[in-house]
C-alpha positions as CSV (number, residue, x, y, z in Angstrom):
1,X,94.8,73.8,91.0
2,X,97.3,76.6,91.6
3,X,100.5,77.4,89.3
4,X,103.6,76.5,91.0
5,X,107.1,77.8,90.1
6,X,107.4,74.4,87.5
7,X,104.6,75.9,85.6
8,X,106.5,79.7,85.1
9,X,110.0,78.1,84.6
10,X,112.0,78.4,80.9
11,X,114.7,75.6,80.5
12,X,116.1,77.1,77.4
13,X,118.6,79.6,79.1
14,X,122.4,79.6,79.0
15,X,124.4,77.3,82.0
16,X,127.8,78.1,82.6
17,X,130.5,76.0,84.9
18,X,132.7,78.7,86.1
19,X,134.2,79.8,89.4
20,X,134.2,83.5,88.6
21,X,131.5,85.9,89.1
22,X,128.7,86.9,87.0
23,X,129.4,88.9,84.1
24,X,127.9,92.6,84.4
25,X,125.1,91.3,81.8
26,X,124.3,88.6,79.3
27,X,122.6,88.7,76.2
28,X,120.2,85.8,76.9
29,X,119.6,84.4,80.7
30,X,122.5,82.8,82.2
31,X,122.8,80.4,85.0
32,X,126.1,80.2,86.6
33,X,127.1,77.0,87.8
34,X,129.9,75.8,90.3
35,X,132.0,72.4,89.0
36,X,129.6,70.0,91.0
37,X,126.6,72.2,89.5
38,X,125.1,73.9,92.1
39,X,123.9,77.5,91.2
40,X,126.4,80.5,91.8
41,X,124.4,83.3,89.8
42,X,122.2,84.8,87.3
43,X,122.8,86.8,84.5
44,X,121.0,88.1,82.0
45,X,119.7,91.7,79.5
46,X,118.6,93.6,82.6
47,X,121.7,92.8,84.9
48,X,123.1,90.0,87.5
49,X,122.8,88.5,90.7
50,X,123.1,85.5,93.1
51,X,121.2,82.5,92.3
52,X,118.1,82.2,94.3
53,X,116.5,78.8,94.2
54,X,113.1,77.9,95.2
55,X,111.5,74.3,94.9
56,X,109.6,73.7,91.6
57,X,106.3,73.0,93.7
58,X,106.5,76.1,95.4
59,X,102.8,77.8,94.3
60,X,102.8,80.8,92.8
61,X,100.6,82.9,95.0
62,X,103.6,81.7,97.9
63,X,106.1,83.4,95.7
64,X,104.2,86.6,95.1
65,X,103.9,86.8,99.1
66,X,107.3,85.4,99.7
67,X,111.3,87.5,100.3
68,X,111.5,86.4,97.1
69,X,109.7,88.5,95.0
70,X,111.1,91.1,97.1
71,X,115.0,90.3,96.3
72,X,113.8,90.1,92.8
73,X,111.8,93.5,92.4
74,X,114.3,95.0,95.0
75,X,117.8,93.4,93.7
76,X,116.4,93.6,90.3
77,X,117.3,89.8,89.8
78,X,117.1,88.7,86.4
79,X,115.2,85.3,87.2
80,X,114.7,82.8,89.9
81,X,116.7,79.4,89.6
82,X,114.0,76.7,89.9
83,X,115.5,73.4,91.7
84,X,114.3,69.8,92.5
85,X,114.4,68.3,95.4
86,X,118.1,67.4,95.8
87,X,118.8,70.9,94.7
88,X,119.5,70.7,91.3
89,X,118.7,73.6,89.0
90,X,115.7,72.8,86.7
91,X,115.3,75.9,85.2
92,X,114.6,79.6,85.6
93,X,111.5,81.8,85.9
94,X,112.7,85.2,84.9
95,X,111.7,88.5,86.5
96,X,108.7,89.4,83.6
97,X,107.0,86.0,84.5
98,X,106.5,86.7,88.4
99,X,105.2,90.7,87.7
100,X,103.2,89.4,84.8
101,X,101.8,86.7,87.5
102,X,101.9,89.9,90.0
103,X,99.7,91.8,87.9
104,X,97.0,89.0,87.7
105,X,97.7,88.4,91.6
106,X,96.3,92.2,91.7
107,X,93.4,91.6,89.7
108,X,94.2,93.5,87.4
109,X,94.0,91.8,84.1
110,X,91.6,94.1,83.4
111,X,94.1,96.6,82.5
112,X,95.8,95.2,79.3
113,X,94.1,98.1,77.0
114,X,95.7,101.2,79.7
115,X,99.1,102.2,78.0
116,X,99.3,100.2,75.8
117,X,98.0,101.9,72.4
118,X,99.2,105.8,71.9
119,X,96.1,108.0,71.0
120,X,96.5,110.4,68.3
121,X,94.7,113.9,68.3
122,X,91.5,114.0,67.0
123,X,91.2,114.9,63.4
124,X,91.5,118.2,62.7
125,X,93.1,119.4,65.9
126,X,96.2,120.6,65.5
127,X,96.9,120.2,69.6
128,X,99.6,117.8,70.3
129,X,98.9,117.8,73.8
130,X,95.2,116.1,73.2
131,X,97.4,113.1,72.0
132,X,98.7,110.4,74.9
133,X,98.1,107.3,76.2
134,X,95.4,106.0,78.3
135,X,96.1,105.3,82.2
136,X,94.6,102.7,84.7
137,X,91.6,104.1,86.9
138,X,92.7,105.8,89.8
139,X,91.4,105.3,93.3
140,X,88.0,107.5,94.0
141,X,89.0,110.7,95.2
142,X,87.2,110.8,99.1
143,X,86.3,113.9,100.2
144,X,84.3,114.2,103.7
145,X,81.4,117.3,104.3
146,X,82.3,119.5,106.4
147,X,78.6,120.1,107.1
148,X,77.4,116.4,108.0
149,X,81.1,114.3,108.0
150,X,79.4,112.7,105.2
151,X,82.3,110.8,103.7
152,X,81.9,111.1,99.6
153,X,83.6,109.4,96.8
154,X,84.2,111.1,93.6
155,X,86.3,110.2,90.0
156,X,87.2,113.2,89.7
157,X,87.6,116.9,92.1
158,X,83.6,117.8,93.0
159,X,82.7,120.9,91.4
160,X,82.0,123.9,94.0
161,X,78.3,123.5,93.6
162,X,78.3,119.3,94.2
163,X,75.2,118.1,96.6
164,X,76.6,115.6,99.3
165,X,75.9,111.8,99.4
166,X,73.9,112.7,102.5
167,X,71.2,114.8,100.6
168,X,69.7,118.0,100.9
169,X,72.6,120.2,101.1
170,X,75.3,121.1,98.9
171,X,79.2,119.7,100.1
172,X,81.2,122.0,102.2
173,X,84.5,119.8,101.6
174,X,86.9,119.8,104.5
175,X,90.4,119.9,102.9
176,X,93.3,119.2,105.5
């Protein structure tokens, strides 16, 4: 059974009844209501916008493929105002809840440890630079022989005396 937009909603935002606009930002997520409570906007830390509803059985995969995600990532919506069937706002699923759901979409759950804890030098180098933070794996680097059009895949640049996939000869890389 899929997760539908019912599943990712919060009810414990803010709702307003005002006529005005939004304000430039909230402290806490903000619905903005009109008097006979249908949704106006959405406010909230990271900005405003209009109130963009989608049904609470709408699956999540549908979302992640839908204009919706797009107006979110794009318009940098706040959150998306979950409604029932008669159109009456049931709650909101806020931006970090559909890239978090993104994220898994990509398969890449994998990737929680990348970034996320700062490496210090090693003891007893002085070099600041050796310190960082790890990154996600990169796509293989492809690099086609120029001797066979062998088409090779490498983690990182080939060194200038790398043998071919092909065998039997060292790679003559063709670099466009």
């Amino acid at each position: 059974m899929s997760l539908t937009a019912r599943d990712l909603m919060l009810t414990d935002h803010r709702v307003v009844e005002t006529e005005h606009g939004p304000p430039e930002r909230a402290t806490e997520l903000t619905l903005g209501v009109d008097g006979r409570g249908t949704p106006r906007w959405v406010a909230g830390p990271g900005g405003r916008g209009p109130a963009l509803l989608v049904a609470a059985s709408t699956p999540v995969d549908e979302l992640l493929t839908s204009d919706a995600l797009f107006r979110v990532l794009s318009e940098q919506l706040p959150a998306l105002v979950v409604a029932d069937d008669s159109g009456r706002p049931m709650g909101l699923v806020p931006a970090e809840a559909l890239a978090e759901q993104l994220l898994r979409h990509l398969g890449r759950d994998a990737w929680p440890v990348y970034g996320s804890e700062p490496l210090e030098a090693p003891v007893g180098m002085d070099d600041p630079l050796l310190a960082g933070s790890l990154r996600p794996p990169t796509l293989p680097i492809r690099v086609f022989c120029e001797y066979c059009g062998a088409l090779n895949h490498f983690d990182e640049f080939p060194e200038p005396d790398q043998d071919c996939v092909a065998g039997g000869h060292q790679l003559r890389p063709v670099w466009w």
